[in-house]
Every structure is written in structure tokens, then in C-alpha cells.
C-alpha positions as CSV (number, residue, x, y, z in Angstrom):
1,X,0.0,0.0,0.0
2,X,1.9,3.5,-0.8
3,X,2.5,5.6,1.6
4,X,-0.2,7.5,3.9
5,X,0.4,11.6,4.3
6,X,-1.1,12.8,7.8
7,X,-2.8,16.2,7.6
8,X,-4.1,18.0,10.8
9,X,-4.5,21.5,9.1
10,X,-7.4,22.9,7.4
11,X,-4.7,25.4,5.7
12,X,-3.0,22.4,3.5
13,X,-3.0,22.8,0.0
14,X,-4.9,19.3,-0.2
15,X,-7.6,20.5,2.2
16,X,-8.1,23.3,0.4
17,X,-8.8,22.2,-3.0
18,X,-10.8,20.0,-2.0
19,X,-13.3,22.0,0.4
20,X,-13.5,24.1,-2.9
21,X,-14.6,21.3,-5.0
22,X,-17.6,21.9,-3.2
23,X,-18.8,24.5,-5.4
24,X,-19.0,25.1,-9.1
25,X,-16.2,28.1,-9.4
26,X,-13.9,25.4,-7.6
27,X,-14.4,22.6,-9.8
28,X,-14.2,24.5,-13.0
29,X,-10.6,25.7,-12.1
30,X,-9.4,22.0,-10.6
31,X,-11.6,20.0,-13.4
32,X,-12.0,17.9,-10.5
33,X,-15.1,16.5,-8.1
34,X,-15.7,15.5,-5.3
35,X,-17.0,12.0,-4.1
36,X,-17.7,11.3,-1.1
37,X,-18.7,8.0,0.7
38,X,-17.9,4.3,0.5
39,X,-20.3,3.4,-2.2
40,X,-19.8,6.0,-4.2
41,X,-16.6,6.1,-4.1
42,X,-16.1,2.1,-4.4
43,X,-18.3,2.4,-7.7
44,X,-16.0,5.1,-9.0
45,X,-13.1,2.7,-8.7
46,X,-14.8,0.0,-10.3
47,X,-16.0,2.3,-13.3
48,X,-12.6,3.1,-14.2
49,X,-12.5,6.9,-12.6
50,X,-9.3,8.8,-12.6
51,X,-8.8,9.5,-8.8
52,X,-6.0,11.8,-7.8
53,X,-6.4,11.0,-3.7
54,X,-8.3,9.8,-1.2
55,X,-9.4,11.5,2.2
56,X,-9.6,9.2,4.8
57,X,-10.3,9.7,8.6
58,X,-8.5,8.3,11.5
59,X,-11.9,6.2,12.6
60,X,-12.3,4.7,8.6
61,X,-8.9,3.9,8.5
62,X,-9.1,2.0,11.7
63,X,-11.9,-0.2,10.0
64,X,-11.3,-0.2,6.6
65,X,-8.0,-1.1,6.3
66,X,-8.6,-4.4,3.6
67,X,-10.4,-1.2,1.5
68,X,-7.3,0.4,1.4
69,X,-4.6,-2.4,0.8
70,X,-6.6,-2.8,-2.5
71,X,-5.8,0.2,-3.8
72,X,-1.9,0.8,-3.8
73,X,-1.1,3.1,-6.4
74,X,-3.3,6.2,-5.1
75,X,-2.4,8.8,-2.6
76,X,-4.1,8.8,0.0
77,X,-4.4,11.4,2.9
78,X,-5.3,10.7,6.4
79,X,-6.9,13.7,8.7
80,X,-8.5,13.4,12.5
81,X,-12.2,12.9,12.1
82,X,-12.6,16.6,13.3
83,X,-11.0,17.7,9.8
84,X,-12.5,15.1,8.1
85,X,-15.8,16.4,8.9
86,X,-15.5,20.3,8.4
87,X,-14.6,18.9,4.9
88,X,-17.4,17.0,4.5
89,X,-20.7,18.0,2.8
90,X,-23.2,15.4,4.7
91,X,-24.6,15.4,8.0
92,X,-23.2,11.7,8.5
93,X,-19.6,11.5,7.3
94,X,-18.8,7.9,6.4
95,X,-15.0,9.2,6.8
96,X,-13.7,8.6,2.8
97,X,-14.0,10.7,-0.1
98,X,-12.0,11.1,-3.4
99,X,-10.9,13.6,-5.5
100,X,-11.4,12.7,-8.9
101,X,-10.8,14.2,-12.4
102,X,-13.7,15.6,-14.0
103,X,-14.9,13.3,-16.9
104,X,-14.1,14.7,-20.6
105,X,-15.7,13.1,-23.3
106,X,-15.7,13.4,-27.2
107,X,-18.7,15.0,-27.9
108,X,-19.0,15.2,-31.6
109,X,-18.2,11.5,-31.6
110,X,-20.9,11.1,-29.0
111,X,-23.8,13.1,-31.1
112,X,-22.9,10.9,-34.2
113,X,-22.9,7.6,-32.7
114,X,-26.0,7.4,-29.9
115,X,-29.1,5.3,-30.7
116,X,-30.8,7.2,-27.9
117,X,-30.1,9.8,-25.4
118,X,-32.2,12.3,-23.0
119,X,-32.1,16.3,-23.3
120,X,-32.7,18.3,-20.5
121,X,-33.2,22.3,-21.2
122,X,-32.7,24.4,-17.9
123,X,-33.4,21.7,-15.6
124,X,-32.7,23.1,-11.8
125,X,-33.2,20.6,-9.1
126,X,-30.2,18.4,-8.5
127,X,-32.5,15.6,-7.3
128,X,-33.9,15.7,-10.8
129,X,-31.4,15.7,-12.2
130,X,-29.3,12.6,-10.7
131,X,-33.0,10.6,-10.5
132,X,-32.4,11.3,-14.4
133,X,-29.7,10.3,-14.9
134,X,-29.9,6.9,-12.7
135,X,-33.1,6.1,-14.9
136,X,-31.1,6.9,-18.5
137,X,-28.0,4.7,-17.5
138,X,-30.5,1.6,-15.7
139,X,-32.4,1.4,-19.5
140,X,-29.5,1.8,-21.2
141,X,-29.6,4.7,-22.7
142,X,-26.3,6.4,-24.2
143,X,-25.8,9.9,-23.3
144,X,-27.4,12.4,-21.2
145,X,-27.2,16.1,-22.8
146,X,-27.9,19.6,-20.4
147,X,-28.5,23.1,-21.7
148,X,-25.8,25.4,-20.2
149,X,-28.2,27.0,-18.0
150,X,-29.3,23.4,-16.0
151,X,-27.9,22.6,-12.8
152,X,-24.0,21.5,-13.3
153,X,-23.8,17.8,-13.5
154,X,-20.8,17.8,-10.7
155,X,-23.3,19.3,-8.1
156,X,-22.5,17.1,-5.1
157,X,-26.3,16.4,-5.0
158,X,-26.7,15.7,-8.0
159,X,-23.6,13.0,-7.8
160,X,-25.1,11.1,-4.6
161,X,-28.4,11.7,-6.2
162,X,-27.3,9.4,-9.5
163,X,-25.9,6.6,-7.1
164,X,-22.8,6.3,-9.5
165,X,-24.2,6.1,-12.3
166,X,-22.3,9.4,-13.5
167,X,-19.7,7.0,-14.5
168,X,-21.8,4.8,-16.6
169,X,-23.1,7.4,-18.9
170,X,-21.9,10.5,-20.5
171,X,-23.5,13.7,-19.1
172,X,-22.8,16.3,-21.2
173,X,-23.1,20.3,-20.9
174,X,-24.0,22.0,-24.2
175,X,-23.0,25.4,-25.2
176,X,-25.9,25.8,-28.0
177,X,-28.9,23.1,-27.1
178,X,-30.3,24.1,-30.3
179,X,-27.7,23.6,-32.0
180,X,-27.0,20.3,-30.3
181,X,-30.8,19.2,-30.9
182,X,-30.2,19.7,-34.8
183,X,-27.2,17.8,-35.3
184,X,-29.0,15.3,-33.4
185,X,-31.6,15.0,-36.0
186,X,-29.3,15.4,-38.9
187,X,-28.2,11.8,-37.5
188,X,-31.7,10.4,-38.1
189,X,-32.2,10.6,-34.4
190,X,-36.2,11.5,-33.5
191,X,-36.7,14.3,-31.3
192,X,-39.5,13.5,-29.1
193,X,-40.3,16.4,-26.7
194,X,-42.6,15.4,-23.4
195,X,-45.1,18.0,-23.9
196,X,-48.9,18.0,-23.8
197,X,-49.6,20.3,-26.8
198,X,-50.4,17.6,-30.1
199,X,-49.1,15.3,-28.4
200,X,-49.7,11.6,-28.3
201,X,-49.7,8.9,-25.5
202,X,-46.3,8.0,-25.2
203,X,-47.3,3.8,-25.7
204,X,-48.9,5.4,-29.0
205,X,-45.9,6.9,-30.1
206,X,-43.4,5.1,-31.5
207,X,-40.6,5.6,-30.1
208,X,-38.7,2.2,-30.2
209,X,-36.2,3.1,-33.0
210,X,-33.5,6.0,-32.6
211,X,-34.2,9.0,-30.6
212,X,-33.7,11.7,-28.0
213,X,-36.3,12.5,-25.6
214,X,-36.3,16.1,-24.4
215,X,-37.8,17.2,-20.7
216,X,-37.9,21.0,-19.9
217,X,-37.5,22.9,-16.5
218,X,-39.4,22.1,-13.6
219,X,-41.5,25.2,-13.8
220,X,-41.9,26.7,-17.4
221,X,-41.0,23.6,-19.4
222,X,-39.7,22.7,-22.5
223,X,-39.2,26.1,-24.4
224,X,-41.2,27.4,-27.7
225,X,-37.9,27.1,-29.5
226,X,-36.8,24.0,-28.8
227,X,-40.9,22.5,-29.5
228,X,-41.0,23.8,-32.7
229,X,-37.8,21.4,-33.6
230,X,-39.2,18.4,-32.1
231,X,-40.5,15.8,-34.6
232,X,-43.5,14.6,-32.4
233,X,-44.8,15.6,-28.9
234,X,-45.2,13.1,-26.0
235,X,-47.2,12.6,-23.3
236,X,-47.9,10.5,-19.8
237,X,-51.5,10.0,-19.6
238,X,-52.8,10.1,-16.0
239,X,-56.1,8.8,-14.9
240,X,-55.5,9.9,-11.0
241,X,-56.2,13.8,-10.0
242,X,-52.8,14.8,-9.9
243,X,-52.6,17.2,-13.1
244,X,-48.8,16.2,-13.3
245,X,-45.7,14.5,-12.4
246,X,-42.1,16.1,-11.2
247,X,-39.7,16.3,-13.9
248,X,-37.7,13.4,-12.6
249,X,-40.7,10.8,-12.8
250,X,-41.8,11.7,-16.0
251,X,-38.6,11.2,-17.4
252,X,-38.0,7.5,-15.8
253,X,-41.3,6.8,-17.1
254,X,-40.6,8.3,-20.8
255,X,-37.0,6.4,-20.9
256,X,-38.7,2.9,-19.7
257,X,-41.5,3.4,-22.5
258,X,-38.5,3.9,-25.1
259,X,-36.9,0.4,-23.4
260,X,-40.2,-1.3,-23.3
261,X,-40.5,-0.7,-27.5
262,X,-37.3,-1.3,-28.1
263,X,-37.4,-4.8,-26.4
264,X,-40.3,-6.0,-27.8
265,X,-39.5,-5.0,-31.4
266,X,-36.6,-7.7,-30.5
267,X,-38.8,-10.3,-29.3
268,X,-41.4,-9.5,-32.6
């Protein structure tokens, strides 16, 4: 196991970066996250993430000490459980976290090459958006593309909130969503926009081929703009008196429909 740096200062370079990980500003000028947590951070091992060091606390490091023997070639940094959780951004610090790159991803290879992939214009809540993400990467879907003005991916909400699955599936930021959307249908990919005006039942649709399926902000959502380049318009039908669903569910509900199709054109 390589070596283990103690650090009892909040004032240590280390510490420092990585308290500012916590927000956007920070991130952007490290291109790195934060993870924090055994499961998260054991599933960003597994997928392959690019982890520059581990914080650990005295009282992990004292149980977890098999964890740590299996992964030699990272530095890690031991702090008292005091620092540890003034560094932490959770009420109940598990004692580990990791600094990890940001991912970087190929976009134009990306747009050319998905069969199907969920667009998310100015979408706000980090809940949402992780719930989102968790349901694109569990049906299989290929990418996960945000307007500029959504909440940022790296959010650490939004990271516990996908459960790790922000390492199964590309999530990436657009500059020109627009743009993005028309290249997407350049590539014979449908652009199905979850929207009640002429739109049809989305088991009526058919939406079992290639295609991105767009959801719009929590409050106002999807824009005129971005309707008026959709192909076809989708929606849930509800037979309960709620007159709708969060942004979250009726995108896990959209993405399974585009599974469901998809499989049993396989079967037929």
C-alpha cells in the first residue's frame, strides 16, 4: 500500500482544494469533483474513474484497512475525524472521499454515434437531475445532454443523487442546445419532446427506433424554441387527480417506454 500523508491543518494545500470542490467556481478551475462516501466512491473505482487521492479519517482507517490495501497506487491522505468532517458536505460522514478528475468526453463522436439519449433544457433541481440520470444509465440509454443554463452535473447532489451512475453514462453540458438538438436530428435521431400540446400517448408513439427525448425545467417547461424542432410531442396519460408528475418521474417513465418498445420490437 503506498504511503499514507497525515494532515491535521485545514490550511493544507490538499484540504483546500478539495473544500473548494464543493462548489462550481472550484471545480471548474481544478476540473475535479468531489465523491464522497464508501459506495460512491467504491463504484468510481470499479468504473474506471481517474482519482487523484483519497481522504480518509482516522476512525475509517481503523476499520477499513482491507479497502485500502486494495488500492496501492493512489495517494491517500489521512486527517483526524474533526478535519474530516468540516470537509465533509453530509450530515453523517462515512470518513472517505476522493478527489477525482472531471470526466471529458468526445462530444461530436458522442452526437454521431448514440441510438438514444435524454435532453434536458434548464433543468434546476439536483435531485432531478441525478434521478435522471440513474433512470437513462439503468435502461440503457447512451448519453445524457444539459442546456448550459441546468444545474452542473458535478453538483455534489446531484452526484449522490445518480448513485454512480455518473460514471456509466456520459452527461454532457452544451453550449448551443439548439444547436445540439439539430445535429441530433441530422443523425436520423427522433426528437421526441414530453409535452402535452399535439401530443400523443407516449405507448402510442413510437418511439422504439433512434431518438432523444427532451424534458424541460421544472417550472416553465420545455421552451417554444426547442418545440417547434421536435419531430413529435409526448405525453404521460394520468387517470389519478394529480394534473402532473415532477420532472424526474416523467422522465424515468418516458426512458422505460423507449426500453419497453425497443425490447419488444426484439422479441417481434
Amino acid at each position: 500500500m503506498a504511503d499514507i500523508i497525515r494532515i491535521t491543518s485545514m490550511s493544507n494545500r490538499i484540504i483546500k482544494e478539495a473544500r473548494s470542490l464543493g462548489n462550481k467556481k472550484g471545480r471548474k478551475i481544478s476540473q475535479a469533483i468531489l465523491l464522497e462516501g464508501y459506495r460512491l466512491v467504491r463504484d468510481a473505482l470499479d468504473s474506471g474513474a481517474e482519482i487523484r487521492y483519497f481522504i480518509i479519517s482516522d476512525n475509517f482507517f481503523q476499520k477499513e484497512e482491507l479497502f485500502l490495501s486494495q488500492i496501492p497506487n493512489i495517494k491517500k491522505v489521512q486527517v483526524p475525524d474533526e478535519l474530516f468532517s468540516r470537509i465533509s458536505e453530509t450530515e453523517s460522514p462515512q470518513g472517505v472521499l476522493a478527489v477525482a478528475e472531471k470526466p471529458v468526453y468526445d462530444k461530436k463522436y458522442i452526437i454521431s454515434s448514440i441510438k438514444r439519449a435524454i435532453a434536458l433544457e434548464n433543468i434546476q433541481d439536483p435531485g432531478n437531475l441525478g434521478t435522471i440520470i440513474r433512470s437513462a444509465d439503468a435502461c440503457g440509454f447512451d448519453a445524457v445532454f444539459l442546456s448550459k443554463d441546468s444545474v452542473d452535473p458535478y453538483n455534489n447532489k446531484v452526484i449522490r443523487s445518480t448513485m454512480g451512475s455518473l460514471f456509466h453514462i456520459p452527461v454532457i453540458v452544451v453550449e448551443n442546445f439548439i444547436e445540439t438538438l439539430q445535429k441530433l436530428k441530422s443523425n436520423n435521431i427522433l426528437i421526441a419532446a414530453a409535452h402535452v400540446r399535439d401530443a400523443v400517448p407516449c405507448w402510442q408513439a413510437d418511439m422504439s427506433g433512434k431518438l432523444a427525448v427532451i424534458i424541460g425545467n421544472e417550472g416553465n417547461g420545455i421552451s417554444d424554441e426547442v418545440l417547434d424542432i421536435a419531430d413529435i410531442t409526448v405525453m404521460i396519460p394520468m387517470s389519478g387527480k394529480a394534473e402532473s408528475l415532477n420532472a424526474s418521474a416523467a422522465a424515468s417513465i418516458l426512458i422505460y417506454e423507449c426500453m419497453r418498445q425497443m425490447e419488444r420490437n426484439k422479441i417481434c
